[in-house]
C-alpha positions in Angstrom: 78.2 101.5 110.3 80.4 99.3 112.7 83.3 100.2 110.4 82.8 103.5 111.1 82.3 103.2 114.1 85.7 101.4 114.5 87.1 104.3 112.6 86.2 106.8 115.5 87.2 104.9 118.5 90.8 105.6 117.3 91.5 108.3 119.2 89.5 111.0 117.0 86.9 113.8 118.6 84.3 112.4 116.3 80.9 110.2 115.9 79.0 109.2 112.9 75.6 110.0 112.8 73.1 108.2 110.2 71.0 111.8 109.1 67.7 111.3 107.0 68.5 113.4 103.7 66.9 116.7 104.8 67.3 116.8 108.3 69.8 119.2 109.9 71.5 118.3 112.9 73.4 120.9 115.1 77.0 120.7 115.2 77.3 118.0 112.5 79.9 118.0 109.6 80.2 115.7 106.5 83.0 113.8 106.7 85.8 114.3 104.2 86.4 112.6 101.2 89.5 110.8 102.7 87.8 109.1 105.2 84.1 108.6 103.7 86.2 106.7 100.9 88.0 104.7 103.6 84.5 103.3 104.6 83.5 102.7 101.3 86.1 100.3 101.2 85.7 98.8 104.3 82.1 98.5 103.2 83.2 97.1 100.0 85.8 94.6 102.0 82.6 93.2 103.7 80.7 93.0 100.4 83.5 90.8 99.1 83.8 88.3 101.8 80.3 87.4 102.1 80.8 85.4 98.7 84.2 84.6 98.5 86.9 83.7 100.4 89.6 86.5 101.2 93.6 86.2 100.7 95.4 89.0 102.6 93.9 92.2 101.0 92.5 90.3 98.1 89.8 87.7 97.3 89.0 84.5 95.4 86.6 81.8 94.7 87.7 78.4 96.5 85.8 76.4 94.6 86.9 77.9 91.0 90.4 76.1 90.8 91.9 75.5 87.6 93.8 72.3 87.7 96.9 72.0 85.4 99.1 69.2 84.8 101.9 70.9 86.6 101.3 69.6 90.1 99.6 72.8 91.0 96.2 74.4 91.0 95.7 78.2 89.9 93.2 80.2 91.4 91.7 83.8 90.2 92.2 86.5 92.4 90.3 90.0 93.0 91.4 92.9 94.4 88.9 95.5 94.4 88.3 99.1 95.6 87.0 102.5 95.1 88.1 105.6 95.0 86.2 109.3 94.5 87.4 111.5 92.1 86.0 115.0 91.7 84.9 116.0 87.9 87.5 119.3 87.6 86.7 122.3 89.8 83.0 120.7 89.0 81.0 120.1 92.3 80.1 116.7 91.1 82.0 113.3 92.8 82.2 110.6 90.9 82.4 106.9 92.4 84.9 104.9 90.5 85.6 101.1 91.2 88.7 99.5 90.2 89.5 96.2 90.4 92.8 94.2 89.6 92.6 90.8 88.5 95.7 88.1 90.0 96.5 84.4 89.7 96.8 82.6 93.2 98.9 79.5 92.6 99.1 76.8 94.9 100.7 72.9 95.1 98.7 69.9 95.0 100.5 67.9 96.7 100.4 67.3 100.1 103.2 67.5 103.0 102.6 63.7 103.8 103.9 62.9 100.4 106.5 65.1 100.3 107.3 63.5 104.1 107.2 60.4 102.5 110.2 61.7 99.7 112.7 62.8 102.0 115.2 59.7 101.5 116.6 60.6 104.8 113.6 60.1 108.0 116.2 62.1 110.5 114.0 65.3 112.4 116.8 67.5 110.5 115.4 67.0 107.0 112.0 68.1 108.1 112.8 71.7 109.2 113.1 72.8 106.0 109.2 73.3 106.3 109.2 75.4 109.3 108.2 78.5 108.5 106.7 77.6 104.8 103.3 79.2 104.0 100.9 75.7 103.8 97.6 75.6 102.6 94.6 73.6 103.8 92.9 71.3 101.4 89.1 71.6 101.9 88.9 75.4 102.2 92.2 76.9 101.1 92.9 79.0 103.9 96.9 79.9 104.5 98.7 79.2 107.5 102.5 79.5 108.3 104.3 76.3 110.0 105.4 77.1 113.6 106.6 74.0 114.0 106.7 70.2 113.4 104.6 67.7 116.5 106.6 64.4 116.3 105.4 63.4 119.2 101.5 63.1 118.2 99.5 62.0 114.8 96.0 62.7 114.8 95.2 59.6 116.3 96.9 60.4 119.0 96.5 63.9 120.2 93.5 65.1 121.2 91.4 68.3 120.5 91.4 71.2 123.4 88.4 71.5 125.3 86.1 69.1 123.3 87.3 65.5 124.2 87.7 64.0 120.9 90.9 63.4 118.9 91.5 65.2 115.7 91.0 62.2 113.1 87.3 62.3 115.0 87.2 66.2 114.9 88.1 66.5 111.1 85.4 63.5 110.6 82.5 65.1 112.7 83.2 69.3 112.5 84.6 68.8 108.7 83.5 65.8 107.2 86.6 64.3 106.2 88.1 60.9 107.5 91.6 61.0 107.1 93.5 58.4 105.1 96.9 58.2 107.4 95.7 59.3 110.7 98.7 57.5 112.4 101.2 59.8 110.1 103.2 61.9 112.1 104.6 64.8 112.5 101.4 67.1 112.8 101.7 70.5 111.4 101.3 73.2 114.1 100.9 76.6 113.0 99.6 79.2 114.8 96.1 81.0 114.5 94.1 84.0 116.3 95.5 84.9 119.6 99.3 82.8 119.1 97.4 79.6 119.6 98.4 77.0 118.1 96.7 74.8 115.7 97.2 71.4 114.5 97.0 69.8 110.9 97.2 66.4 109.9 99.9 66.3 107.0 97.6 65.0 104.6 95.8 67.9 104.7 97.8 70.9 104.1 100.2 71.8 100.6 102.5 73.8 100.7 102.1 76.9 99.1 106.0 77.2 97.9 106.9 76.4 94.6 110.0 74.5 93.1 112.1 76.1 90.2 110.3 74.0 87.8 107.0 75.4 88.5 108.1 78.5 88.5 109.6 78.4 85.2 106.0 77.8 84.0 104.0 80.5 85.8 104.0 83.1 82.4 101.9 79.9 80.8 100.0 78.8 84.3 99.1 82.7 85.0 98.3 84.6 81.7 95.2 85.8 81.3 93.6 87.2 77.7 92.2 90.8 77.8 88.6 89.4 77.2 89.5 86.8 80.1 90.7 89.3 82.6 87.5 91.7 81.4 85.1 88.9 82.3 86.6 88.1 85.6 86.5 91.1 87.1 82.2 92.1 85.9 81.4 88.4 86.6 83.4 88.1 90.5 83.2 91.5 91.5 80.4 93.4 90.1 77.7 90.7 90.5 78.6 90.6 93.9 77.8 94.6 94.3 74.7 94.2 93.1 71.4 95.5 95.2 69.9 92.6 97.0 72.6 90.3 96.2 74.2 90.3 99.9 73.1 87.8 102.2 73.4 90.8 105.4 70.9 92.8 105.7 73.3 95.2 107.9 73.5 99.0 107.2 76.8 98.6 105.6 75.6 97.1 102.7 73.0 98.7 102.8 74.5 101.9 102.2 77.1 100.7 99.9 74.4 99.7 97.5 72.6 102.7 97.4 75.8 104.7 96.8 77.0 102.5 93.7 73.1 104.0 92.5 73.6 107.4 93.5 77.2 107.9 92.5 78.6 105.8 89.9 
């Protein structure tokens, strides 16, 4: 309902209303298929990230990598939605979903090391990362590099507003004790709001891929029929399933008792 809701407050002369089947309401209208199908989606978007973790319009599994001997880890990537189609001049709407099934491949290896390969230390050879898309190491999210911090490691620089540095923040908030936290630069990059957010380098890879990699990525990112078949009823549809969700909102609520109705 709160996507709905969203929906209206764009400007439009118009309110949902939740109706129990049967009861007539003065002045209401159904919506249109158009936008009913645009909060399926949105219901369907909130369906998917309670279970997995989203990437841009698309979703995937953090913790179902697939590790290859290529310095890189490929991940399986969903991107679901539905779409009613009317049977013919036929009054009946049918509920279709469709879902697309990608590879999501990312480096291993993080920027410390490749810090540690630039044969030349001057600030010069490290701009080369600014504006890379990186990826964090315990829970995959993407991030674009703002800039480089020379001037701090996580040792050194401490965490806004809670009076810790981050090598303590990443070992109490995240569980992780950092290997180099004396390594410098830190990554910045910036999060909700243009604020900036800092990374030790051990714990971000960068998402681009060298020419050697790339040459490999028909091999890295194929998937059989029977493979791609699987994926999509496994990931997407179990997810869809009555009772599955861990929200008890309307939203899925709803969603759930259209997939019964409809499909």
């Amino acid at each position: 309902m709160n996507d709905l809701l969203a929906h209206c407050k764009l400007g439009s002369a118009h309110a949902p209303l939740q109706i129990v089947p049967g009861e007539v309401v003065e002045g209401a209208e159904p919506a249109t298929y158009p936008i009913f199908e645009h909060y399926l989606n949105k219901a369907l978007a909130s369906a998917m990230r309670e279970r997995l973790q989203q990437w841009g319009t698309s979703y995937y599994d953090p913790n179902a990598e697939i590790e290859t001997d290529a310095g890189v880890k490929v991940f399986k990537v969903y991107q679901p939605s539905l779409k009613l189609e009317r049977d013919g001049n036929a009054e009946k709407v049918t509920l279709y979903l469709n879902c697309v099934m990608k590879s999501r491949v990312i480096r291993n290896v993080p920027l410390l090391e490749q810090f540690h390969r630039l044969k030349n230390q001057d600030k010069r050879n490290f701009e080369q990362f600014i504006g890379q898309q990186v990826v964090t190491v315990y829970d995959k999210k993407i991030y674009v590099v703002h800039r480089l911090d020379f001037e701090n490691s996580a040792n050194t620089l401490m965490v806004k507003g809670l009076n810790m540095s981050h090598t303590d923040y990443f070992k109490t908030k995240k569980h992780i004790s950092l290997q180099s936290p004396d390594a410098r630069p830190m990554i910045v990059c910036r999060g909700r709001h243009k604020q900036d957010i800092y990374f030790p380098p051990e714990l971000v890879c960068s998402a681009e891929l060298d020419n050697r990699v790339r040459q490999q990525l028909p091999k890295l990112c194929s998937f059989t029929p029977t493979a791609y078949s699987e994926g999509c009823d496994d990931t997407v549809k179990r997810f869809l399933i009555p009772g599955e969700q861990k929200s008890k909102g309307f939203e899925i609520f709803l969603f759930s008792y259209l997939l019964l109705r409809l499909s």
